[in-house]
N, C-alpha and C positions, 0 to 999 in steps of 0.2 A: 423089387429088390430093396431091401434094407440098407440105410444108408447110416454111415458113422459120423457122428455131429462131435464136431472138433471147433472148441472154443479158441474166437480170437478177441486180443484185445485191439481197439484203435482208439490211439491216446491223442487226439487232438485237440489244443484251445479254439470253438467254436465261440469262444466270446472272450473279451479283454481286446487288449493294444493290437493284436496284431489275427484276430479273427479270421478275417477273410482269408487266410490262409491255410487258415485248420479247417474253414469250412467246405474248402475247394479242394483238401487231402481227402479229407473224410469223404466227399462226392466219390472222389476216384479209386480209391481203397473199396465202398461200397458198388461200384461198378464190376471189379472186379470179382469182387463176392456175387456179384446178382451172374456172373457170367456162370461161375461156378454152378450156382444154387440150382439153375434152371438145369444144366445140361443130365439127363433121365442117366447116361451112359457113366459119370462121375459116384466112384462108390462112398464117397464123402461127401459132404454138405460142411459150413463153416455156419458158426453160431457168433455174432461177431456183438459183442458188447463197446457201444462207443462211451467214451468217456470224456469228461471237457473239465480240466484243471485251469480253463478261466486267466490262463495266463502268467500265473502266481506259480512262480519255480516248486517250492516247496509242498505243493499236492501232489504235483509229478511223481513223486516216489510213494505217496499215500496209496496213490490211485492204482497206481504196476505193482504194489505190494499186493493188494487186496486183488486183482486179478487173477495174478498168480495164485493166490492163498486159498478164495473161497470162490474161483470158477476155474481153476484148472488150468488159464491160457499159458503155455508154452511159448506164445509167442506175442510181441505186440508189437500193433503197425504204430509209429508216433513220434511224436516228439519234433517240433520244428526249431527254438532257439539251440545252443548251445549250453547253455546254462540248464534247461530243461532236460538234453539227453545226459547232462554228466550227474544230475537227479537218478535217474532213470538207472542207469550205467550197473553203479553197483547194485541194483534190484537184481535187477536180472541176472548178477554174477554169481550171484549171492542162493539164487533158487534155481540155476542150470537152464535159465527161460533163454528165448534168445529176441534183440529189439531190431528192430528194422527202421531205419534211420533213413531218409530219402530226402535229406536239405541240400544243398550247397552250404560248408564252415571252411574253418579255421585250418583245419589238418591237426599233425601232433597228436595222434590218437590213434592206437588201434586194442582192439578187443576180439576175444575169440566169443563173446555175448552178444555181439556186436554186426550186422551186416551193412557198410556203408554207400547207397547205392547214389546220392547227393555226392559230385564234385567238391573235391578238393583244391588248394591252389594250383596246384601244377595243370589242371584242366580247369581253372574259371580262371584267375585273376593275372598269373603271368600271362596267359595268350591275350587277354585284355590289351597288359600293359605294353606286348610286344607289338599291337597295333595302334596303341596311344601314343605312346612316348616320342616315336618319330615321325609321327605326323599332326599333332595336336603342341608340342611342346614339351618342357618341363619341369615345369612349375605347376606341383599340386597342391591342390587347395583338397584334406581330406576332411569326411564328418562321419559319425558313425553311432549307434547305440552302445550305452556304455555300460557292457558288458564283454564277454571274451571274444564272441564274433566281429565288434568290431575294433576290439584292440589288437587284436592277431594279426588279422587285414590289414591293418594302419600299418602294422609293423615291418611285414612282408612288402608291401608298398613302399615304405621307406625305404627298404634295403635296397629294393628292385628299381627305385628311382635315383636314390642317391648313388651308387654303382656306377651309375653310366651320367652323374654329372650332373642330377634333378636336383630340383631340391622340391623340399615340403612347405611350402608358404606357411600354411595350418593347419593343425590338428585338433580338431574339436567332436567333444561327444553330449550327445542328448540323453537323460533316463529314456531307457524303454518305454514305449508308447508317448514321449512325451510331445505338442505337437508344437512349442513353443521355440521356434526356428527364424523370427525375424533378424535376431541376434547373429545368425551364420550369413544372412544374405547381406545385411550392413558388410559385415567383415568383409565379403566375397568380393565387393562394389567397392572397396577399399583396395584390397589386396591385387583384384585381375589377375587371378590364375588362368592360368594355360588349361587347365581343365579340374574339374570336380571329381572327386570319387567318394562317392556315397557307398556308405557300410551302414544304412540307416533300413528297421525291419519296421514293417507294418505300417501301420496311422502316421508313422516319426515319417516315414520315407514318402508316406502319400502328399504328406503335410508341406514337406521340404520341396517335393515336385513343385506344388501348388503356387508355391510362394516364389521359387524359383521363374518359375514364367511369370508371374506380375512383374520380377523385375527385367526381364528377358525384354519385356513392351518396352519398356523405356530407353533400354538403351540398344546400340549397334554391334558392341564388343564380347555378349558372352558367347561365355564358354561352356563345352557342354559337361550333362554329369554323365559320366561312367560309372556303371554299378557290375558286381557278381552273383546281384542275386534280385536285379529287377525282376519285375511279370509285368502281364497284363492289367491281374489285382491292383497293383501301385498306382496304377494310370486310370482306374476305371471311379467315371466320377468328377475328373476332372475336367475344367473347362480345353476348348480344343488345344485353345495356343499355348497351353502348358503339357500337352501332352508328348510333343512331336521334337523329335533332335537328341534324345537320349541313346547312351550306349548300352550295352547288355549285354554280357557273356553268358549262354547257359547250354543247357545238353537239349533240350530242348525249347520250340516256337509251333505256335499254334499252325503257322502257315509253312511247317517243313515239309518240304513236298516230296516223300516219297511213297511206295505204294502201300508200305505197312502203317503209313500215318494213315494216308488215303481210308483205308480201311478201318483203322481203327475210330477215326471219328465219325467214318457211314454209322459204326456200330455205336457209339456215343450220342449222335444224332437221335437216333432210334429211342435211346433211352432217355434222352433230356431234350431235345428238342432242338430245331435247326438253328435259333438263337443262342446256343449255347458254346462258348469260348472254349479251349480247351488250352489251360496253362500247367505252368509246369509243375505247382505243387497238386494238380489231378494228376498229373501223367507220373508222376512218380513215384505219388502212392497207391496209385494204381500198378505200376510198371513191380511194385516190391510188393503188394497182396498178390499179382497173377503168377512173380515167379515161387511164392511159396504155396502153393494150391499146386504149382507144376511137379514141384520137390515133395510136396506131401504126396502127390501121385505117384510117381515114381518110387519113392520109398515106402510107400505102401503104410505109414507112420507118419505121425508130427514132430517125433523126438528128436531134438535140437541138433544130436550128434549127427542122426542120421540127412537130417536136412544140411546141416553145411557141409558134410561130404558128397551130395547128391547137387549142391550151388558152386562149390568149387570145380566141381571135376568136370563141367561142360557148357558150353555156351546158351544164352535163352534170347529167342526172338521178342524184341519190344515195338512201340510205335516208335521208338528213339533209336530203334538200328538193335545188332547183337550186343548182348553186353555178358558178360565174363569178368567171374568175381575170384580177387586170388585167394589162394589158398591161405596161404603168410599172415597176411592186412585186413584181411576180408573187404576187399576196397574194391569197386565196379571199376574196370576199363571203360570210360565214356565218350563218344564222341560232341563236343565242345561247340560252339556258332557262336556267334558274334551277330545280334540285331540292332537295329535301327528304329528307334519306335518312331510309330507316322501320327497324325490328326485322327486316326480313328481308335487309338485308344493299344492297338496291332503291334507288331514285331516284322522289318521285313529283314529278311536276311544279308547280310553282306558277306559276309565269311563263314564257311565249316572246314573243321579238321578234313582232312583226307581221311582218316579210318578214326577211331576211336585210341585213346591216349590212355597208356597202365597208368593207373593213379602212383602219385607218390607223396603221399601223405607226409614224410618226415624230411621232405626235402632235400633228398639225398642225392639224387640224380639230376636236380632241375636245372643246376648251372646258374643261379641268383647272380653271380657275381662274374660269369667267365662269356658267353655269347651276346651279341650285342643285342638287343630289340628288335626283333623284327627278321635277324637274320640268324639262323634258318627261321622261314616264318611258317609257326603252328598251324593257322589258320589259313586257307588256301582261299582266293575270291571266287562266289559261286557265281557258275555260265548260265 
């Protein structure tokens, strides 16, 4: 049987500040494809062209230009900062392509070129803060990449702490990739916050971790960082006693134990080997290559129109549970956790949503300013 080869693009920075992260998409994006490729019974094959913009915003829209232009893709898996997909953004609007976007951001964003399968605040950073704030303090010491991802977060944070009687110690930002962080722990050792929240991406966040536990030895009183968009990546690398005591909110952890994770990593195993971690910028650009192979299936076609009528209109089994993208937003329902990172570099879990949370991207429903912290609480403690 003759099979139809349908170009895709996958646009990640596998080199620059924040590498490891595009290199760990790109893995699971390609997994997904190799699931495809192999199966004899699939009347498609995907032709998947990787691309690495190095990190540097401004090739980002080079590189989805020329995709679209002189290989046809309709579609591209990519893009991990913010500032990279709003590059991206108008490419795609601009030639009826569609991007597939699988980070945890900012919110304040929706696009019908657009499918945003990465968490939003209303699923990363408020269930965070509503298990922060009344058990940790509040007094926030914030740092973040100075860019939109983490001036958004800062800001949202602000609101969400000040509301209820917080305040913001500091507010500091590093250039992207920059790893010159001794200047925040001085501050931090000065200030004695109640806790940290880190909005810091790549080598900036691995760097801040690092330094963060030199000064953890020293003394009896800190505090821990809380992030929305930690992994394993962050930690990996690091000496032990800087790895362990950190918060994490994400949709998913390597060690969620259910039976479609279960499975999913025999089958990941298989393909990389029993050493092999499985974090969350794999599982997502994996989880957004497998559901558009399933939509191209079903609609018998890759045309844009026809895939997001065919992702809207029905639910898609993942390793991260069901997930259901609206019609309106194009924004994934996700279910959220809350981890604990240990000495070995890991994620254990302390908290998951009961079911998966509709995104709400423009803040409209989330109640910023009207339910206390904690109560009703997002996050339920797992038995």
């Amino acid at each position: 049987m003759s099979r139809t080869a349908i170009p895709v693009s996958i646009l990640y920075s596998t080199t620059g500040p924040y590498a490891a992260l595009g290199r760990d998409a790109v893995d699971g994006a390609m997994a997904a494809i190799a699931e495809v490729n192999i199966d004899r019974a699939s009347r498609f094959s995907i032709v998947a062209t990787i691309d690495d913009p190095g990190g540097r915003a401004e090739d980002y829209a080079v590189l989805a230009d020329a995709a679209i232009r002189t290989r046809q893709c309709r579609h591209i898996i990519g893009t991990i900062t913010s500032w990279s997909r709003k590059e991206v953004l108008p490419v795609v609007e601009r030639h009826g392509a569609l991007l597939w976007y699988a980070f945890p951001y900012e919110g304040y964003e929706a696009s019908n070129s657009a499918v945003y399968l990465g968490a939003c605040p209303n699923q990363h950073l408020l269930p965070l803060f509503d298990h922060v704030l009344p058990r940790y303090g509040r007094r926030a010491f914030i740092v973040g990449s100075n860019y939109i991802w983490g001036w958004e977060i800062s800001r949202i944070a602000r609101e969400r702490t000040e509301s209820f009687g917080g305040q913001i110690v500091s507010d500091r930002y590093v250039p992207l990739g920059s790893t010159e962080v001794d200047h925040l722990i001085a501050e931090i050792s000065q200030k004695k916050p109640d806790f940290i929240l880190s909005n810091l991406v790549g080598q900036s966040a691995s760097a801040f971790i690092s330094a963060y536990g030199e000064y953890r030895k020293n003394t009896t009183d800190a505090s821990p960082i809380v992030a929305c968009n930690m992994s394993e990546i962050d930690l990996e690398g690091l000496p032990t006693f800087a790895r362990h005591g950190h918060l994490s909110t994400s949709i998913y952890f390597d060690r969620l134990e259910t039976p479609e994770n279960r499975a999913f990593k025999a089958r990941m195993t298989e393909r990389h080997g029993s050493g092999r971690r499985i974090t969350t910028p794999f599982l997502s650009a994996y989880t957004a290559m497998s559901i558009l192979t399933r939509a191209i299936s079903d609609a018998g076609t890759d045309a844009p129109d026809a895939i997001c009528k065919i992702i809207t209109a029905r639910s898609f089994d993942t390793p991260a549970g069901p997930i259901r993208i609206d019609r309106k937003t194009h924004h994934a329902a996700l279910r959220p956790h809350l981890g604990l990172s240990n000495e070995t570099g890991g994620f254990t879990l302390l908290q998951s949503a009961e079911e998966a949370v509709v995104a709400d991207p423009f803040l409209v429903h989330a109640g910023l300013r009207s339910d206390p912290p904690g109560v009703p609480a997002t996050l339920k403690v797992v038995k």
